[in-house]
C-alpha positions, -999 to 999 in steps of 0.1 A, spaced: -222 414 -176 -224 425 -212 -251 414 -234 -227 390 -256 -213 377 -225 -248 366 -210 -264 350 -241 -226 334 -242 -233 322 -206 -271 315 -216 -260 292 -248 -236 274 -226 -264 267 -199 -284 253 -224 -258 231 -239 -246 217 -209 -275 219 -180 -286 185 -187 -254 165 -181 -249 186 -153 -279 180 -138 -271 136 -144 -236 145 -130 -247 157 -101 -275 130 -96 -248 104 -98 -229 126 -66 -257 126 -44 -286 98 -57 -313 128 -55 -328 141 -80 -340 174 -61 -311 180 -45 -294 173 -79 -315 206 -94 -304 225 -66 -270 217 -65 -270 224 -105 -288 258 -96 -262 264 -68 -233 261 -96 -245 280 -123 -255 307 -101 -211 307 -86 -205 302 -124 -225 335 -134 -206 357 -110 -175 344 -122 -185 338 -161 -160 361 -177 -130 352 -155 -140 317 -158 -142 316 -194 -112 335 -199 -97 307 -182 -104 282 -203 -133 257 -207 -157 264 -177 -169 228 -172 -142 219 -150 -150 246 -127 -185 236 -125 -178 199 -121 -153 210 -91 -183 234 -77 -204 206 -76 -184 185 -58 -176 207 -34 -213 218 -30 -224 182 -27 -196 178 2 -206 203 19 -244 194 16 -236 157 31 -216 174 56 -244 194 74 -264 174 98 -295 188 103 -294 185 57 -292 148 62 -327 144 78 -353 128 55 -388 132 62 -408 102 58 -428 116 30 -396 125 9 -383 87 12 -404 73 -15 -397 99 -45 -358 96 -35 -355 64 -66 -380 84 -91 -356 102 -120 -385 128 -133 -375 149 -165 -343 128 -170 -325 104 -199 -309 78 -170 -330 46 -184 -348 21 -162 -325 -6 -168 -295 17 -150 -314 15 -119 -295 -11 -108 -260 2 -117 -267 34 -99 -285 20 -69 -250 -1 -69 -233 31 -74 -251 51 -47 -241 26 -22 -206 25 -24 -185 54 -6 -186 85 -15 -148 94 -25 -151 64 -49 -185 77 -60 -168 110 -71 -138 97 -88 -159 71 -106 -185 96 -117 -158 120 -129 -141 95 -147 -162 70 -167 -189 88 -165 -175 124 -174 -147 112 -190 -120 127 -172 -85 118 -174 -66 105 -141 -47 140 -140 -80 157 -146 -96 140 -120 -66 149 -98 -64 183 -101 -102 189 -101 -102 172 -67 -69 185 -55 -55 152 -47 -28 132 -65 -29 113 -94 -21 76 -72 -49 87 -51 -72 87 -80 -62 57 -90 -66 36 -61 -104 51 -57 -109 42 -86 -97 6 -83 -116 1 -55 -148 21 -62 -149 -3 -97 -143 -35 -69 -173 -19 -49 -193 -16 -78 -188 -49 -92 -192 -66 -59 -225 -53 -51 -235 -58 -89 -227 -95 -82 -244 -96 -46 -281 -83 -64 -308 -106 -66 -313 -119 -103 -346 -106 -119 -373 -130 -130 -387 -133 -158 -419 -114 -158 -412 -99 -127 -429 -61 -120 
């Protein structure tokens, strides 16, 4: 890679690394395995900056790399083990804009399924058309919509179903 094409890919890194980062925290409810999965797609995006770019606007091949990474990630078992020791810092958000009072919105988020999860995320939260969401995850554009129906049902029911917080309360 050239030197105008790598401060090119550099400048766009640096514009875009923290919404990737959220994005990708909203797939998998990690933040760790948010970073890596970030890492994981810029390093794909790097190989293929110049054909990417030439493309057109490279963000919706990193949003489908990171989809696809966090598939596959959820899809290996021996990945899925936590050890005990990793369980308590899996709700902390170091280094990141997602306020406190989201926590319950995403905990609601991170516990409904994960197709609805991904279309939701890509869609309200990314702001991705119904066709965009379609063709980034290769599926049709009725598809998309009934995930997100029922993702935004799932949501909304378990927003109802969380116990109100007191005043006061720590």
């Amino acid at each position: 890679m050239t030197d105008s094409r790598e401060a090119a890919f550099r400048a766009w890194v640096l514009e875009h690394r923290t919404r990737l980062r959220t994005t990708a925290f909203l797939l998998c409810g990690d933040w760790y395995l948010a970073d890596d999965l970030v890492q994981d797609a810029l390093g794909r995006l790097y190989s293929r900056w110049e054909r990417v770019v030439a493309g057109g606007d490279p963000r919706a091949y990193v949003h489908r790399i990171l989809c696809n990474l966090n598939t596959d990630y959820r899809r290996r078992p021996a990945r899925r083990e936590i050890s005990e020791a990793d369980v308590a810092t899996l709700g902390s958000h170091p280094n990141t804009s997602i306020d406190e009072r989201d926590d319950d919105l995403i905990a609601a988020l991170l516990a409904i399924p994960v197709g609805q999860r991904t279309v939701l995320v890509l869609r309200f939260f990314e702001d991705l058309s119904i066709e965009q969401t379609a063709n980034l995850l290769k599926t049709s554009s009725g598809n998309v919509k009934s995930q997100t129906s029922r993702g935004l049902e799932a949501l909304r029911s378990r927003l109802r179903a969380r116990p109100a917080k007191t005043e006061g309360a720590a």
